[in-house]
N, C-alpha and C positions, 0 to 999 in steps of 0.2 A: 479437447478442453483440459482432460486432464492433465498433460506435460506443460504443455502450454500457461495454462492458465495457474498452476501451481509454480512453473518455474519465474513467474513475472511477480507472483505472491513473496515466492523466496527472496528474490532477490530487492523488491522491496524491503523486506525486511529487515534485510542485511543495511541498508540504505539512512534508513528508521534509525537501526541501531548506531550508527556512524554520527549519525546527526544530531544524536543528544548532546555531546559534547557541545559542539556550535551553539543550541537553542542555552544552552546553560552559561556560558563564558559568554561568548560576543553576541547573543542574541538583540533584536531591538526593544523586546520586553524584557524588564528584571524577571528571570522565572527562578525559585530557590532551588536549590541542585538536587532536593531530593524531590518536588516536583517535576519538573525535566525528566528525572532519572526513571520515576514511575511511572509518568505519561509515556513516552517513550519507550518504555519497557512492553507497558502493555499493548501499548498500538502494533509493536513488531509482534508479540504474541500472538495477537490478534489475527494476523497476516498469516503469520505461518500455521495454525492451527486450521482457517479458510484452505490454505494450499492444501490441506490432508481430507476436505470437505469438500473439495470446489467440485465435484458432479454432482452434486446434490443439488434440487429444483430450487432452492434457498439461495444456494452461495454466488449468484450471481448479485440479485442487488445488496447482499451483504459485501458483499466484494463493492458494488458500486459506494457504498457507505463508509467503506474501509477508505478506499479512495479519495471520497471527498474530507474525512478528518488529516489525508496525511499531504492534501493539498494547502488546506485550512492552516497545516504548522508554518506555513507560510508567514502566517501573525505575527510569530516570534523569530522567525528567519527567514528575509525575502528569500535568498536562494532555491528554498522551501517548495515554493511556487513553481517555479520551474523545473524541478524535479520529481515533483509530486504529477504537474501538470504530463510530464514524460510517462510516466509512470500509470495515469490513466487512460491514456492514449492506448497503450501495449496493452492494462487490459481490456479495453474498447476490442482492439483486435485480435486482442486473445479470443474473445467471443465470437467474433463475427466470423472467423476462420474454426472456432469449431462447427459452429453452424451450417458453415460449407459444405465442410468435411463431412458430419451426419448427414447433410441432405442428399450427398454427392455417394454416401455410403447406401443410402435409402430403403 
């Protein structure tokens, strides 16, 4: 879980961060730039601080929670949706492959 599941965090993040720009110019909500800029800020923070957490008994449904707000920015940019949606899928099986892995390790 942990490469795994940290590098699907990173790279969200990376993702997060990309995407303020969009939520703030061409969003379907007016959101004002330094809203955008700190939501978005801190959602990607969020992410990546999880990634340096993620074997912790916790960081799975914080991860699930992570997820669903960076689905949710769909609000302000459909595209959102769809990449947010990707993006919880990976870590769905980020989980379920480590779980393997530990049971298979036993």
């Amino acid at each position: 879980m942990r490469v795994l599941g940290a590098a699907v965090l990173a790279f969200e993040a990376i993702v997060v961060l990309l995407a303020i720009p969009v939520v703030v110019v061409v969003g379907t909500v007016p959101v004002p730039p330094w809203l955008g800029i700190t939501g978005g800020v801190t959602l990607a923070l969020a992410l990546v601080v999880l990634a340096r957490y993620v074997t912790r008994p916790w960081a799975v449904p914080v991860g699930w929670v992570l997820q669903g707000l960076v689905v949710l920015t769909g609000l302000l940019a459909p595209p959102m949706f769809i990449v947010g949606g990707i993006f919880a899928l990976l870590w769905g099986l980020a989980i379920r492959l480590a779980r393997q892995v530990d049971e298979a390790a036993g």
